[in-house]
Structure formats: C-alpha cells, structure tokens
N, CA, C and O atoms as a printed pandas DataFrame, in Angstrom:
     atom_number atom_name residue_name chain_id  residue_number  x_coord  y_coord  z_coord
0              1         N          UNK        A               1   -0.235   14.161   -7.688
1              2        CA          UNK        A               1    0.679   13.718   -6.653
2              3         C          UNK        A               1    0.044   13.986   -5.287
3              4         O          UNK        A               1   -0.628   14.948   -4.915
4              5         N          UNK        A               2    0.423   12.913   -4.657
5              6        CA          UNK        A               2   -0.432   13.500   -3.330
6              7         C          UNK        A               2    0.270   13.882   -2.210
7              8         O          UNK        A               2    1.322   13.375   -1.819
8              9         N          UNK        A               3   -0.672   15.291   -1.421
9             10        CA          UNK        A               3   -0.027   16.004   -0.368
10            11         C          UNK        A               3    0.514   15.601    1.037
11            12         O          UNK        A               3   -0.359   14.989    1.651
12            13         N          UNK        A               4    2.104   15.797    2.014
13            14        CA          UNK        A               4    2.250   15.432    2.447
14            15         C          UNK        A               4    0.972   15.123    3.682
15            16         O          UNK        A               4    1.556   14.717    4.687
16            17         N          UNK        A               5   -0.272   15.171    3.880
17            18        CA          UNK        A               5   -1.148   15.162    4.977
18            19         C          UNK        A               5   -1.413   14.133    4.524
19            20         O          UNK        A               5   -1.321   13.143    5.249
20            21         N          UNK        A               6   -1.894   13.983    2.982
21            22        CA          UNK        A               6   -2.933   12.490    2.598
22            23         C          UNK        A               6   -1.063   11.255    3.430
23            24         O          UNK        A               6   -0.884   10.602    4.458
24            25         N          UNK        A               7   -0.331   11.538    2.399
25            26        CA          UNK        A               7    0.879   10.605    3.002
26            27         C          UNK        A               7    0.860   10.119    4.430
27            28         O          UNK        A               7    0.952    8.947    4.792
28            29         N          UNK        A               8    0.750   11.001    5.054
29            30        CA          UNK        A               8    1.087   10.632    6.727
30            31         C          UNK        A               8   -0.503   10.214    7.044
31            32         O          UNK        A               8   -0.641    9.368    7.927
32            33         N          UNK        A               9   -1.555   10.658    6.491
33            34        CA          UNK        A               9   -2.931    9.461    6.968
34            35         C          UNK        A               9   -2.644    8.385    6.504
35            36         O          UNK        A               9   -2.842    7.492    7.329
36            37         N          UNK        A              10   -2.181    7.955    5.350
37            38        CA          UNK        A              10   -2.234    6.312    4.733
38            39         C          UNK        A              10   -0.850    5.540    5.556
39            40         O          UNK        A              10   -0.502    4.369    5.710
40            41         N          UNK        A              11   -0.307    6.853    5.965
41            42        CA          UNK        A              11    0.874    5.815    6.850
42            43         C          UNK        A              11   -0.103    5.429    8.387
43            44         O          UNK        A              11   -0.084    4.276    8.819
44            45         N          UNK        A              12   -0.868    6.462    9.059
45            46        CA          UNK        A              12   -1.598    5.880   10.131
46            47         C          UNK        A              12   -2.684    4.691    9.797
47            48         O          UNK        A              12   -3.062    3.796   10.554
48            49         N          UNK        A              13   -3.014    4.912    8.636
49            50        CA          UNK        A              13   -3.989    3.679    8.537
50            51         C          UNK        A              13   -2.822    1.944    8.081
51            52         O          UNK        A              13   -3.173    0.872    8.574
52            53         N          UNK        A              14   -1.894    1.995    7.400
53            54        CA          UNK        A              14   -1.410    0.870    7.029
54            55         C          UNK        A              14   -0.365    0.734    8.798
55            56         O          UNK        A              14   -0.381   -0.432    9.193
56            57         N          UNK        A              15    0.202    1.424    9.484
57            58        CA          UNK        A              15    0.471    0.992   11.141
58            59         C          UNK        A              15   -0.293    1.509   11.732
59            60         O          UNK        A              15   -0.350    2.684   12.093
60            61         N          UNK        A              16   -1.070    0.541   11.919
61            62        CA          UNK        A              16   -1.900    0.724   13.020
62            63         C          UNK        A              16   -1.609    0.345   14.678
63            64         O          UNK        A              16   -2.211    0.805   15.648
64            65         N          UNK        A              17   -0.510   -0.627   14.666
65            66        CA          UNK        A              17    0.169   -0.162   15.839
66            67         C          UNK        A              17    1.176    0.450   16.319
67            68         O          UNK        A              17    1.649    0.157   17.417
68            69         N          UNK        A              18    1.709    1.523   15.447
69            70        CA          UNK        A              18    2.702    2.519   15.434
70            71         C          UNK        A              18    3.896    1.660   15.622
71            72         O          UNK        A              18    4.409    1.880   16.719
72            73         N          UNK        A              19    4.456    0.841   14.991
73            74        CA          UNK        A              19    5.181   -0.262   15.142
74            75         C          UNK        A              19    6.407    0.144   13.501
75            76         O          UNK        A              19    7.155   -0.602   12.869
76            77         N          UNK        A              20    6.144    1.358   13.372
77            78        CA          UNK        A              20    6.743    1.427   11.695
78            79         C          UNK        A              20    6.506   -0.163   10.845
79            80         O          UNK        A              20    7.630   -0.658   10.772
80            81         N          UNK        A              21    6.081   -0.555   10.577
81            82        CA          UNK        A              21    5.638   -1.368    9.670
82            83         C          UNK        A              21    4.690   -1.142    8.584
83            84         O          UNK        A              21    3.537   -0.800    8.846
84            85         N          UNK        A              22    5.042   -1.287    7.526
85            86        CA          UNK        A              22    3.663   -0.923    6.420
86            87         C          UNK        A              22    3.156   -2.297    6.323
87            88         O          UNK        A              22    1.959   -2.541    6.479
88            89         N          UNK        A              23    3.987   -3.157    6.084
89            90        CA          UNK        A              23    2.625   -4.737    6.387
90            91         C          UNK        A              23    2.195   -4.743    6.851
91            92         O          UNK        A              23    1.551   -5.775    6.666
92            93         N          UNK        A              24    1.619   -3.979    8.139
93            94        CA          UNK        A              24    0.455   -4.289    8.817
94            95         C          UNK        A              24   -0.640   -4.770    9.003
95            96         O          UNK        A              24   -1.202   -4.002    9.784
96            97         N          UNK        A              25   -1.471   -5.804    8.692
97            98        CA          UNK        A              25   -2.722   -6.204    7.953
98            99         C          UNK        A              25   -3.594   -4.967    8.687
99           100         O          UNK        A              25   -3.548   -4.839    9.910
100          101         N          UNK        A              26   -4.476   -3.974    7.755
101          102        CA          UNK        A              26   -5.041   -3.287    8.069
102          103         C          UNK        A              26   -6.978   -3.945    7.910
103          104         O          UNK        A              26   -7.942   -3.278    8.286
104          105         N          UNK        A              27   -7.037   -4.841    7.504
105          106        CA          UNK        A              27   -8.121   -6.068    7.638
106          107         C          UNK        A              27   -8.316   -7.195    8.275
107          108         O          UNK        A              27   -7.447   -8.066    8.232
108          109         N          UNK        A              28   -9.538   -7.385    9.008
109          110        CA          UNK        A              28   -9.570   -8.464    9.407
110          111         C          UNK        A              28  -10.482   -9.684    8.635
111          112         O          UNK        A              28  -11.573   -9.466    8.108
112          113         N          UNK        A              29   -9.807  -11.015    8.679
113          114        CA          UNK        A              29   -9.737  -11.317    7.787
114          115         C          UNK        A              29  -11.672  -12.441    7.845
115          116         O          UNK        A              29  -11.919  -13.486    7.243
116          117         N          UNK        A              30  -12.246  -11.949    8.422
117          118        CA          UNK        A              30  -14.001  -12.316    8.723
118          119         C          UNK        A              30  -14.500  -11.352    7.547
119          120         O          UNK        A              30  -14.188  -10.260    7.070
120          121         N          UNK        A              31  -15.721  -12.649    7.286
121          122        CA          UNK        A              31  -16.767  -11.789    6.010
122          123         C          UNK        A              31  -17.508  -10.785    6.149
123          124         O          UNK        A              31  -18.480  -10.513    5.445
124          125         N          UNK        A              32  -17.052  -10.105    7.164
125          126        CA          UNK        A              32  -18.384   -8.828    7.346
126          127         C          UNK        A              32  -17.216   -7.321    8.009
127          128         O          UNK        A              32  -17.492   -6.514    8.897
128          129         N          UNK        A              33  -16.107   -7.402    7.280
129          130        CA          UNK        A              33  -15.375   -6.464    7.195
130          131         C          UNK        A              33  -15.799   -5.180    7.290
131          132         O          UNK        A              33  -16.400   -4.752    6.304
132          133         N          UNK        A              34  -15.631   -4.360    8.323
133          134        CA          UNK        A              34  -16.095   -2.835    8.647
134          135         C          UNK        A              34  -16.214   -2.221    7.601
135          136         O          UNK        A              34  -15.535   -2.572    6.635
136          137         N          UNK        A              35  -17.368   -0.822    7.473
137          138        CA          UNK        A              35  -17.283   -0.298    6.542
138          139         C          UNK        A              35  -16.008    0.526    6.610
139          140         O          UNK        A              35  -15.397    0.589    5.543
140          141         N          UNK        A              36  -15.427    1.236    7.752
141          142        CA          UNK        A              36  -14.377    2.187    7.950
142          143         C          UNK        A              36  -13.317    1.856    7.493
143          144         O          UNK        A              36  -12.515    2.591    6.916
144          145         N          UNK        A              37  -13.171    0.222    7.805
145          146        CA          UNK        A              37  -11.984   -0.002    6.946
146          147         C          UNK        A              37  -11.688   -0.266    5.863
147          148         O          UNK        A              37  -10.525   -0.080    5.504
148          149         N          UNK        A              38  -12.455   -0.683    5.162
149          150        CA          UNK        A              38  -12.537   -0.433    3.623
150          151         C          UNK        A              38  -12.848    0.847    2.716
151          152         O          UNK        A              38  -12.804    1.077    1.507
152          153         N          UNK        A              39  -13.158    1.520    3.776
153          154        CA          UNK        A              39  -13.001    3.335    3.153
154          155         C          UNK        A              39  -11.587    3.868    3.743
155          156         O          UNK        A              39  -11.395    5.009    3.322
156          157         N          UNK        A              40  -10.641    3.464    4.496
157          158        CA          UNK        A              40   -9.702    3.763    4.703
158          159         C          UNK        A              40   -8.948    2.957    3.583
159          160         O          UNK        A              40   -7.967    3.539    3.118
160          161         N          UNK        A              41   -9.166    2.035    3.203
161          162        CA          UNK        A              41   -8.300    0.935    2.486
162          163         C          UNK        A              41   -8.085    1.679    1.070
163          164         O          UNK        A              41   -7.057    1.904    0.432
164          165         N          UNK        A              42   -9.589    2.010    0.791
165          166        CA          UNK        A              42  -10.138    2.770   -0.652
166          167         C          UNK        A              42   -8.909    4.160   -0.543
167          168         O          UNK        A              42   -7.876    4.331   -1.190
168          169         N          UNK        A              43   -9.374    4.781    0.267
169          170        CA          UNK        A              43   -8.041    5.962    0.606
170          171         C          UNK        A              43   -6.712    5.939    0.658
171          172         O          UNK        A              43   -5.777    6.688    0.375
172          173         N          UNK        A              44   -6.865    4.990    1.049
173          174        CA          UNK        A              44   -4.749    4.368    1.101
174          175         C          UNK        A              44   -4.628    4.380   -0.052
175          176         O          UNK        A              44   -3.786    5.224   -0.358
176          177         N          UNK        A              45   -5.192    3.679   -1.227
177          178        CA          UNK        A              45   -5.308    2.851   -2.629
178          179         C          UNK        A              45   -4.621    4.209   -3.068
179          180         O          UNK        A              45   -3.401    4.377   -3.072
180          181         N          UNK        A              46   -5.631    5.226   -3.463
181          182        CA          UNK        A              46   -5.908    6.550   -3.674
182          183         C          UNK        A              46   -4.260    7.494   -3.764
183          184         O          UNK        A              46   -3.845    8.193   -4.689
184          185         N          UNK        A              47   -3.650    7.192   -2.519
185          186        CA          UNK        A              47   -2.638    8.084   -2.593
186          187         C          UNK        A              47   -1.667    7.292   -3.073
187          188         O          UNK        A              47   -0.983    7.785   -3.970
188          189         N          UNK        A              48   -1.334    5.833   -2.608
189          190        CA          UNK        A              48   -0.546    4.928   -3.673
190          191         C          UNK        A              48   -0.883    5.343   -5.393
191          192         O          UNK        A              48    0.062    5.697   -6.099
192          193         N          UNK        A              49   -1.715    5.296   -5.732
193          194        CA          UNK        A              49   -1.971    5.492   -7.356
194          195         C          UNK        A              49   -2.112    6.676   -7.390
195          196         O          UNK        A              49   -3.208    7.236   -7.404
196          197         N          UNK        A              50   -0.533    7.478   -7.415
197          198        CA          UNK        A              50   -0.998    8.759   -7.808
198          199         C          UNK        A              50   -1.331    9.417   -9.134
199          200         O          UNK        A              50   -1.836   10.534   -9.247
200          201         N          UNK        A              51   -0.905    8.394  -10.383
201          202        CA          UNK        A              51   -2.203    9.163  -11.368
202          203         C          UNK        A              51   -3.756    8.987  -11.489
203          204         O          UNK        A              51   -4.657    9.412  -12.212
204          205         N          UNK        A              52   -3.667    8.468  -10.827
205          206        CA          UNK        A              52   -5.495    8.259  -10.567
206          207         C          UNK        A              52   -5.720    7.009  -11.494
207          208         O          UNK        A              52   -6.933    6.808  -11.547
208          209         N          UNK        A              53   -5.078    6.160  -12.190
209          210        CA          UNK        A              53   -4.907    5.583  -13.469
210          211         C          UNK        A              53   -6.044    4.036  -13.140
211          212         O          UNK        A              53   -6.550    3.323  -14.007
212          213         N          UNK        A              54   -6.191    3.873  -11.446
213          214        CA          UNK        A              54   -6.441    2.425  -10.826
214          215         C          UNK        A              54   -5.617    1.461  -11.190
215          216         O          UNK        A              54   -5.873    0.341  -11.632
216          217         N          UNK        A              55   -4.286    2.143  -10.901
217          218        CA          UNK        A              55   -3.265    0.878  -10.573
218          219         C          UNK        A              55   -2.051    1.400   -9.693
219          220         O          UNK        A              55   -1.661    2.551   -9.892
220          221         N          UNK        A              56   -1.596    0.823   -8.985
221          222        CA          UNK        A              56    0.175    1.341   -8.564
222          223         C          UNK        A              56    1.319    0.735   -9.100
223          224         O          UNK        A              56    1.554   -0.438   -8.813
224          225         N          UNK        A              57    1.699    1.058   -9.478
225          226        CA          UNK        A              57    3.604    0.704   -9.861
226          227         C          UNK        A              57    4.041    0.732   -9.176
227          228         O          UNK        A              57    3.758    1.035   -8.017
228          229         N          UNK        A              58    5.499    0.207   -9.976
229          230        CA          UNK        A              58    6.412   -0.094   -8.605
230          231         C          UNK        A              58    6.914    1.728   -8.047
231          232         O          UNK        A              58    6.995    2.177   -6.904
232          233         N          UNK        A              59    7.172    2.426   -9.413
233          234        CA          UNK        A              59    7.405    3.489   -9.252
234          235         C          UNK        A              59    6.599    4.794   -8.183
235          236         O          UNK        A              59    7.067    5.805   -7.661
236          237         N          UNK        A              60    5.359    4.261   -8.181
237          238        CA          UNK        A              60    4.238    5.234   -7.148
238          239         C          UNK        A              60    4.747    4.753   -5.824
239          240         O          UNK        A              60    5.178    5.505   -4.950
240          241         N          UNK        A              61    4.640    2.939   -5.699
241          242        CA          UNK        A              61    5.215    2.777   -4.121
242          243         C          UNK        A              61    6.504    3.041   -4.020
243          244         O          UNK        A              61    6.702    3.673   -2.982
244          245         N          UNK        A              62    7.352    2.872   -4.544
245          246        CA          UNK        A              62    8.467    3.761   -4.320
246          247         C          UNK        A              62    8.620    4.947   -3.735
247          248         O          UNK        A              62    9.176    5.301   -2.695
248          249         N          UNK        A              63    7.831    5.694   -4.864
249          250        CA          UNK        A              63    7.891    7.120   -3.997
250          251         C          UNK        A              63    6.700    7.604   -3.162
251          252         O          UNK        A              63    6.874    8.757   -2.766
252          253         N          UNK        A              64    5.457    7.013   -2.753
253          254        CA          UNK        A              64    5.290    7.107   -1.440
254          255         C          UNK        A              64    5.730    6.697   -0.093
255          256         O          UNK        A              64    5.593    7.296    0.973
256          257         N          UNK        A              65    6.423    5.276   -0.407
257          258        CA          UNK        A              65    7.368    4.677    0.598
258          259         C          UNK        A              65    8.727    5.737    1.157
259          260         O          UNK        A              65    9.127    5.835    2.317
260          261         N          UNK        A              66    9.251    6.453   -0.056
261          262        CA          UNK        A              66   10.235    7.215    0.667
262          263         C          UNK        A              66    9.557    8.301    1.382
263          264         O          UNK        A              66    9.649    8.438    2.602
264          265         N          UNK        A              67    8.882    9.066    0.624
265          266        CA          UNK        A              67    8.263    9.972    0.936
266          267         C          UNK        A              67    8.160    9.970    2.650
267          268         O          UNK        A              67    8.800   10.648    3.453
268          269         N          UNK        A              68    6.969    8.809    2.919
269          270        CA          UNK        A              68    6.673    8.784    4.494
270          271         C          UNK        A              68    8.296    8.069    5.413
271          272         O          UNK        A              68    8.441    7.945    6.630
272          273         N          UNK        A              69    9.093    7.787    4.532
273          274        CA          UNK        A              69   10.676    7.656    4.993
274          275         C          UNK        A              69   11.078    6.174    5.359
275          276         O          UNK        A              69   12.115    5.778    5.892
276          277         N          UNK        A              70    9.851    5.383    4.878
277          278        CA          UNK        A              70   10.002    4.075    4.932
278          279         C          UNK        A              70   11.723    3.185    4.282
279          280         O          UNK        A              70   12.302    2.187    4.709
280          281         N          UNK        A              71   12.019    4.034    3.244
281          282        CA          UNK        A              71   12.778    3.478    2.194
282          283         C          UNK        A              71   13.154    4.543    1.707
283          284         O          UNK        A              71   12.444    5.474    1.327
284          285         N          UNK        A              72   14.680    4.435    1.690
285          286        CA          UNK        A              72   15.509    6.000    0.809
286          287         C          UNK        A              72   15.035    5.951   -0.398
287          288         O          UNK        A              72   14.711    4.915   -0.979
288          289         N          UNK        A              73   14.958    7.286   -0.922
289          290        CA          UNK        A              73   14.582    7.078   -2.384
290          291         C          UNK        A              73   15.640    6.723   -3.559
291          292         O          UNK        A              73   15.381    6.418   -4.723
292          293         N          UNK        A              74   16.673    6.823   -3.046
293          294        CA          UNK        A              74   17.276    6.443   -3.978
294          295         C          UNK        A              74   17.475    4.708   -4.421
295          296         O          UNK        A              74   17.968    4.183   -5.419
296          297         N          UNK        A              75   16.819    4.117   -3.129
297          298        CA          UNK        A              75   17.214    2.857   -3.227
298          299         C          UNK        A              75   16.013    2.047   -3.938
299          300         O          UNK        A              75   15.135    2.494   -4.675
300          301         N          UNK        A              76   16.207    0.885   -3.553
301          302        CA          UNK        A              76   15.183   -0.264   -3.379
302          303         C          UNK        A              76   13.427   -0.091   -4.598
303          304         O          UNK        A              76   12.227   -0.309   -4.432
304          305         N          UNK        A              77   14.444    0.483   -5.899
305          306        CA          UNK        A              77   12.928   -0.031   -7.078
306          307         C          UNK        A              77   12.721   -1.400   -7.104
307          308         O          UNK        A              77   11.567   -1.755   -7.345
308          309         N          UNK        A              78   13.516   -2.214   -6.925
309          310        CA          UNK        A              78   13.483   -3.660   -6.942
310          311         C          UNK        A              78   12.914   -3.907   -5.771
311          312         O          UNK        A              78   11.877   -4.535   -5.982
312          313         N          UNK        A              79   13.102   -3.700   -4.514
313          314        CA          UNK        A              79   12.341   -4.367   -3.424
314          315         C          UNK        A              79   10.609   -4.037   -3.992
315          316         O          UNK        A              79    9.690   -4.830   -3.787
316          317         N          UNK        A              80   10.464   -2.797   -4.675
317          318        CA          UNK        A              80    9.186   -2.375   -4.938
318          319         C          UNK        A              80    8.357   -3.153   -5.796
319          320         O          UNK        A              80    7.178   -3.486   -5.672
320          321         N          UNK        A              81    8.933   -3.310   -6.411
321          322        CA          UNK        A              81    8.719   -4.453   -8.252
322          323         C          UNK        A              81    8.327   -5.964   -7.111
323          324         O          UNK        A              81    7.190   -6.436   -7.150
324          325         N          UNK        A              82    9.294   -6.511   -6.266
325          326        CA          UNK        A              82    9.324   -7.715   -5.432
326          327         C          UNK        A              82    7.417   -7.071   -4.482
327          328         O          UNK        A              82    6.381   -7.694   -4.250
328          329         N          UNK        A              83    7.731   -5.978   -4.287
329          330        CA          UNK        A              83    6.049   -6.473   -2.989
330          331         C          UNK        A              83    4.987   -6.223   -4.358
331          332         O          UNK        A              83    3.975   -6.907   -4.206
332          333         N          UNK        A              84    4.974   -5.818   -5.011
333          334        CA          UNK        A              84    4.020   -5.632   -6.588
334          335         C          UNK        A              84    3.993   -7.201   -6.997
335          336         O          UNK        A              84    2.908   -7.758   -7.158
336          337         N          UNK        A              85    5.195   -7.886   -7.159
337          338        CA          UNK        A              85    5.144   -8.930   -8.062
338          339         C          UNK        A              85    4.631  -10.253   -6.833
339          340         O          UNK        A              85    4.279  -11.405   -7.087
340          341         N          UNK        A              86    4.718   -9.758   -5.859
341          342        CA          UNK        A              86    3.999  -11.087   -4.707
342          343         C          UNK        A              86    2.041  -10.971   -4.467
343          344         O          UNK        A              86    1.116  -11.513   -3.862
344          345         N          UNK        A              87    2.277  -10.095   -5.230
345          346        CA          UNK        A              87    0.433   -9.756   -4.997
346          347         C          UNK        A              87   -0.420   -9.526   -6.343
347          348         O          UNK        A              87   -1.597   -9.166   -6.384
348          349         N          UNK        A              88    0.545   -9.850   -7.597
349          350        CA          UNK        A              88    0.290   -9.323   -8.622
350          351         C          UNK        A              88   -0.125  -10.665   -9.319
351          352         O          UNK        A              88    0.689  -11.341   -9.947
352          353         N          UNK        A              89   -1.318  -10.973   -9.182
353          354        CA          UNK        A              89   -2.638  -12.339   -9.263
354          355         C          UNK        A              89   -2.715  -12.467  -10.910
355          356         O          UNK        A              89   -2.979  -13.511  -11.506
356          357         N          UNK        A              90   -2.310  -10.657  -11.774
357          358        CA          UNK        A              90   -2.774  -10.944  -13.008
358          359         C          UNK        A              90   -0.893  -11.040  -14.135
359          360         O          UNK        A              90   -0.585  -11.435  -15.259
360          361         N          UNK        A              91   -0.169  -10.438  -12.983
361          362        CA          UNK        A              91    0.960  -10.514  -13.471
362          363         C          UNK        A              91    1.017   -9.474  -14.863
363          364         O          UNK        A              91    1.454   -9.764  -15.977
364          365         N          UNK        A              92    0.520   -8.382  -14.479
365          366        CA          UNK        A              92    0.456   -7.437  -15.290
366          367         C          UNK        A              92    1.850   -6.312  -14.531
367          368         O          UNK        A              92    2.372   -5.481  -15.274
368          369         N          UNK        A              93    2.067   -6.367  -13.839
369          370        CA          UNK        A              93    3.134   -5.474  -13.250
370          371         C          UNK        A              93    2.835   -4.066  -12.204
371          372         O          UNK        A              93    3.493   -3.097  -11.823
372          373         N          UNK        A              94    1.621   -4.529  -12.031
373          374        CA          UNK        A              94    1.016   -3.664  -11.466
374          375         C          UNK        A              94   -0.278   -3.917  -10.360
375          376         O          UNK        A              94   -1.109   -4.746  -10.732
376          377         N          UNK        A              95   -0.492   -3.304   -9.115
377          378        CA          UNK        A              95   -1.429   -3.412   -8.571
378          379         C          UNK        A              95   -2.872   -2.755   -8.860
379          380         O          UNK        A              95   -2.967   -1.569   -9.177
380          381         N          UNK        A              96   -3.855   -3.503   -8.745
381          382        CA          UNK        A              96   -5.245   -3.479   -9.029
382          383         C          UNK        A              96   -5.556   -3.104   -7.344
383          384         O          UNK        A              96   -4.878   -3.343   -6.345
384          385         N          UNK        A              97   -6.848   -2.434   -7.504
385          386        CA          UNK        A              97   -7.507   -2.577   -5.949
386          387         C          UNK        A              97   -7.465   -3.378   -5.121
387          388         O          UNK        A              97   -7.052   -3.222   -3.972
388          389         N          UNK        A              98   -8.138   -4.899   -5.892
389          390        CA          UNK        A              98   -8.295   -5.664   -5.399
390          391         C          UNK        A              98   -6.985   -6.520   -4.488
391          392         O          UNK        A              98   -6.918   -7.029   -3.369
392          393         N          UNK        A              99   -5.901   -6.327   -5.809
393          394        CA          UNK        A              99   -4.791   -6.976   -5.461
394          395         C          UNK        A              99   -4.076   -5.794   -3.978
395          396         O          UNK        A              99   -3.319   -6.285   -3.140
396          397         N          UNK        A             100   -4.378   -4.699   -3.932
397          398        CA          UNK        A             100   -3.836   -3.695   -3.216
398          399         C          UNK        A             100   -4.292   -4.373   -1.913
399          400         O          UNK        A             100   -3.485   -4.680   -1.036
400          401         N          UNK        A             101   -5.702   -4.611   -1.812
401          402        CA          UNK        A             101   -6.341   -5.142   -0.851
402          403         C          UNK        A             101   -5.693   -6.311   -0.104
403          404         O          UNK        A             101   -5.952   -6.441    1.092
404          405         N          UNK        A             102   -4.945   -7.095   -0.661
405          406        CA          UNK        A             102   -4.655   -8.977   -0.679
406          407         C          UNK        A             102   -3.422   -8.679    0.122
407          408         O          UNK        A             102   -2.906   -9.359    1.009
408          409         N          UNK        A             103   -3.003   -7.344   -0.452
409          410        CA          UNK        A             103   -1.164   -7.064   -0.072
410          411         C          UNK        A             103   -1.302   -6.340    1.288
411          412         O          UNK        A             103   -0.467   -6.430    2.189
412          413         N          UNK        A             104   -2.624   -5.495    1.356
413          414        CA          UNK        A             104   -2.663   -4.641    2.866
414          415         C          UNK        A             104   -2.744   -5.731    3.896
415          416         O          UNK        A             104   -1.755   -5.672    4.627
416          417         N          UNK        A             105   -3.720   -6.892    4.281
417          418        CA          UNK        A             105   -4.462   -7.434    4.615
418          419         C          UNK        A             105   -3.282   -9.150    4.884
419          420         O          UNK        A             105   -3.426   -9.951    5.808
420          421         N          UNK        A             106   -2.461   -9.216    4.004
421          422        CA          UNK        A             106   -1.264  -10.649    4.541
422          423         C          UNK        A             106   -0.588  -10.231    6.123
423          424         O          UNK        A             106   -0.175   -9.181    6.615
424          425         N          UNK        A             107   -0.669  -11.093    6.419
425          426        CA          UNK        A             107    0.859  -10.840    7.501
426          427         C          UNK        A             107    2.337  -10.710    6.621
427          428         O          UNK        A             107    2.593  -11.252    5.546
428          429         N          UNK        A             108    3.163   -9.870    7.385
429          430        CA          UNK        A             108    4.435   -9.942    6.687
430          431         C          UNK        A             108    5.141  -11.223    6.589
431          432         O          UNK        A             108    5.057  -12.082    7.467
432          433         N          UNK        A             109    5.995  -11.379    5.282
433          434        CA          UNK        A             109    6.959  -12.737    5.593
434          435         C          UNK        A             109    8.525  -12.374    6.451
435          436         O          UNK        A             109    9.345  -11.462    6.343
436          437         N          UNK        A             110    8.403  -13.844    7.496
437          438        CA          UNK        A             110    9.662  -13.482    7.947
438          439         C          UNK        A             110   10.760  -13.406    7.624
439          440         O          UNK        A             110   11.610  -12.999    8.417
C-alpha cells in the first residue's frame, strides 16, 4: 500500500496546475516526450497499482482517489470501473501501463 508522501507526489504530478483535477494531461502529446515525464508517469503508475501486480483496478483507484480526497470513499466504485472502462483498449477490467498512460495524457470530457 502506498505511503501518504508517495500519494500527495502522484497527486502533484497528475495537477499540474493545482487546479484539483486528476485529468490533467500530464503529457505532451509530440514524439519526443521528456524523459522526466515519463519517470513521473512510471511513478504515478506505481502508487495506483498498489499490489505491484502491473495493473490498477477499479478498486486501487478508488482508494487512492479518496485517499488524496478526490472522491469519498465510500462512494463512486462505479465512477471508477467508468474511467478504467474508457481506457481499457483490452477490456480486461483493468489498467495496463500503457493504457494508464492514454488515460493520464486525454483531456477531460465535458
């Protein structure tokens, strides 16, 4: 499980304009993408998947989302399952890196 410090870095890296938003695209979307931000991206991944397993559930974003206070915990597994199932390319129920990547990196829908 990861410690409240890793939590509050992956919340500075996904708002990056202190705007409380976790959609934030934390990528820009040119082929020669910083190394920093893809080692921040790799790190975000990291505390989302907290069994180390290389995937997130809906259940991990859940409870890092409350955690950093985005979303009560008691609420919204379904909103969670909904941002998993809009990025989820293999429709396995779960996020992959790659797919983690696709979901940091959209603009939000209005």
């Amino acid at each position: 499980m990861a410690d409240l410090n890793e939590i509050r870095r992956v919340y500075e890296i996904v708002d990056k304009n202190a705007d409380g938003e976790v959609y934030q695209p934390i990528l820009n979307n040119k082929d020669d993408i910083e190394k920093d931000e893809s080692k921040d991206l790799m790190e975000a991944f990291g505390v989302f998947d907290e069994n180390k397993d290389g995937y997130i559930t809906s259940e991990e974003l859940q409870h890092v989302l409350s955690t950093i206070g985005l979303i009560p915990w008691s609420q919204d597994l379904q909103q969670c399952e909904q941002m998993i199932w809009r990025f989820d390319l293999d429709r396995n129920g779960v996020l992959d890196f790659a797919e983690f990547k696709s979901m940091m990196s959209s603009e939000p829908s209005p």
